[in-house]
N, C-alpha and C positions, 0 to 999 in steps of 0.2 A: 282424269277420265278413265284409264285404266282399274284403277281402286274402285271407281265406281259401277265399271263393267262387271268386276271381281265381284264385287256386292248383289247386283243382278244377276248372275248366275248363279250365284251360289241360290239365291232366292227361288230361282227358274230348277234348278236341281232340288232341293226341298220338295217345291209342289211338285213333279214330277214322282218324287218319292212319294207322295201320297198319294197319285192316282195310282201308281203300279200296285202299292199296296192297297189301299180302299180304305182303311182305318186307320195308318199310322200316320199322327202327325208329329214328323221330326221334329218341329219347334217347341214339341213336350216331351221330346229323349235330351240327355244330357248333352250326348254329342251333336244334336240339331241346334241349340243354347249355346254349344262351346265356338261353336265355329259361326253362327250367326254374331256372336258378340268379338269372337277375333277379328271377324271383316269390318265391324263397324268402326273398332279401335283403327283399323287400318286407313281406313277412310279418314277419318279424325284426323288423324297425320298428316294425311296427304294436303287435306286443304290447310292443317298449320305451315306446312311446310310450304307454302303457297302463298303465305301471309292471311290466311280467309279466316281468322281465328271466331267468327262470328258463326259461318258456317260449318266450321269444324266443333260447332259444341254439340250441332242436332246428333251425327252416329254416335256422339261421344254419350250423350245424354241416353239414347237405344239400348250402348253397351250397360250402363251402369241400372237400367231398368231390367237387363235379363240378370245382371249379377251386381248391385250395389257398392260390391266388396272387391272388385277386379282390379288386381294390382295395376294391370296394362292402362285399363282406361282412368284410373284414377291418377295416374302418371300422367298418360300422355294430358286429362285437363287441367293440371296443374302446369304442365308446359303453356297451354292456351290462356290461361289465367297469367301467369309470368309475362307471356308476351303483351298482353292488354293493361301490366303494371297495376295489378291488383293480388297484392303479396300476399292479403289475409286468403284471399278464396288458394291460391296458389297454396301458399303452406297447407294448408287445412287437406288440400287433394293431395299434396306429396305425403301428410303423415299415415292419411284414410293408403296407400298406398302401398308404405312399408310398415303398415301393420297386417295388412295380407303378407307382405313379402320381405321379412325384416334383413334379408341379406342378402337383397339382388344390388351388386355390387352399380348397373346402371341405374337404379333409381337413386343411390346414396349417391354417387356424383352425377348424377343432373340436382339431388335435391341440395347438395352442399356446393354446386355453382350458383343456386339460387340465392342459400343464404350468405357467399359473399358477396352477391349485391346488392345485400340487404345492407351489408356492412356491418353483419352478426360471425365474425372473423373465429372466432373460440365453436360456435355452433357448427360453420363450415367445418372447421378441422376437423372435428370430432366425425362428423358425416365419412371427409375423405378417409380418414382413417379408418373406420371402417370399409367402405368401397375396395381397397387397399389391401387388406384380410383376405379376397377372392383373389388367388393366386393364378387363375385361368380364366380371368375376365379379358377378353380380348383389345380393352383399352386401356390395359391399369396404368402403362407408361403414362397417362393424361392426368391420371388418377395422381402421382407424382407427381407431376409439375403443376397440379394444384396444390397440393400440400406445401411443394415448395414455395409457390408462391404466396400463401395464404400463412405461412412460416415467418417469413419476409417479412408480412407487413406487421406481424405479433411481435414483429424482432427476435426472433430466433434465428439469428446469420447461419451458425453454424447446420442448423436443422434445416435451414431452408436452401443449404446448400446439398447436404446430404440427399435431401430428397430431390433435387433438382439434379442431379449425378445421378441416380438412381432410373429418373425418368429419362438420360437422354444415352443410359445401359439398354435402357428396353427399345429406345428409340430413337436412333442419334439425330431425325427429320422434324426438332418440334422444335418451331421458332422461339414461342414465348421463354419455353426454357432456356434455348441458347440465349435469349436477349439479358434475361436475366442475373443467368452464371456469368454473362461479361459485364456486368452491371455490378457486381460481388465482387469480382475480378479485380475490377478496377480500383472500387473503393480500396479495396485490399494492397494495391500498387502491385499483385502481381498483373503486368500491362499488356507483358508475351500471350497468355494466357487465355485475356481478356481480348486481345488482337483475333486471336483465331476464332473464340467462341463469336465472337460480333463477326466475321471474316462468313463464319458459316450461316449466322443467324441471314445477311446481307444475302445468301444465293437464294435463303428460301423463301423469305416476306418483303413484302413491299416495307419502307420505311416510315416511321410515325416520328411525331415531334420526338419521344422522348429516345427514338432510337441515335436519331442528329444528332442530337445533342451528344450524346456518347461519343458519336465517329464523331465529331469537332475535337471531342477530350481528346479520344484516343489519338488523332490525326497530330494533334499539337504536340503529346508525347515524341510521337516519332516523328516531328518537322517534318511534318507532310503537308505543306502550305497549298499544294491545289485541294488534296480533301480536305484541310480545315472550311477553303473558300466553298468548294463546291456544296458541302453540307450547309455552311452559314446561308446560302442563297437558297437552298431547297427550304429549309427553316423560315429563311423570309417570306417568301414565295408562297409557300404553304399553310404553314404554321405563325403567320406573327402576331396575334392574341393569344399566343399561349404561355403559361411560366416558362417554359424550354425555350420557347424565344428570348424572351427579357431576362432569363438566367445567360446565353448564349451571348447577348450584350452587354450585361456587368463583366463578362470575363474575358470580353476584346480588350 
């Protein structure tokens, strides 16, 4: 409602600018264009952020009629398209995107979160890596612990470790990464290590199957029979279709 307020006034201030003047109409100066098409991108947002991805195409579709080529709006409906699970329109809008804008460090990591869940893992990288390159992006730590994890799955331990240190240098508050470095950890048998990073990952995220599964390993290391029990029942309790589960019961 507010974005949408935002938008009506901004509209309400325009014509205003026209009667005071008598002949100018903003919405044929640059900057009446510039700022009509940032409220609409804005609005866009708000109802994706909303889940309204239907109604967030109409400002989006506004924006791209005053500038075609608009890095914002062709981002943000590639996000729209993402969410709706239609990768081709989604890719097509993240590349029309950073071809306006080939090194806005947020559009290369929202567009190489896309492509890992395309399960285009080399295509990802390449993206974060880039994103990565912007030394004053003010998420780049996330930017890391995608590389890390996107590292991971290419089998790069080593790399996928580095960059996962890296991200949790910038930011010691990012679960995924700590789930992971104790996940590394552990395979590794270093298990102190592994203790703490899962020890901090546990104050800051709720628990998923494959996090149990872990505190089960880890709990059995250090003969810690109520956490082994207590994780085996949240596992069951929560998760029992899952491999984490029937992995969780081959090694009772």
């Amino acid at each position: 409602m507010a974005l949408r307020v935002a938008l009506l006034l901004l509209f309400a201030s325009l014509s205003a600018g026209c009667v005071l003047s008598g002949d100018l109409n903003p919405m044929k100066t640059s900057k009446g264009r510039d700022e009509a098409r940032e409220a609409y991108v804005q609005l866009g947002l708000g109802y994706l952020q909303q889940g309204m991805t239907e109604r967030a195409k109409v400002p989006l579709k506004k924006a791209l009629e005053l500038d075609e080529s608009d890095a914002d709006a062709n981002a943000a409906l590639a996000l729209v398209f993402q969410a709706e699970m239609e990768p081709e329109l989604a890719d097509r809008h993240y590349r029309k995107a950073l071809a306006s804008r080939p090194s806005d460090a947020r559009i290369l990591n929202n567009y190489g979160s896309f492509l890992f869940e395309e399960k285009r893992y080399k295509d990802a990288y390449q993206r974060f890596e880039q994103a990565a390159a912007d030394t004053l992006y003010p998420e780049r730590s996330r930017v890391f612990e995608n590389l890390g994890m996107t590292a991971a799955i290419l089998g790069e331990r080593a790399l996928a470790q580095q960059h996962l240190e890296k991200a949790l240098r910038l930011n010691r508050q990012q679960p995924r990464a700590l789930l992971e470095m104790a996940e590394l950890s552990f395979e590794d048998r270093h298990y102190v290590p592994a203790r703490d990073y899962y020890d901090r990952f546990s104050l800051l995220s709720e628990q998923n199957a494959r996090s149990l599964l872990l505190g089960v390993r880890l709990a059995t290391v250090f003969e810690d029979r109520d956490k082994v029990a207590s994780y085996g029942l949240q596992l069951k309790r929560l998760y029992p279709g899952t491999p984490e589960y029937q992995q969780y019961l081959s090694e009772q």
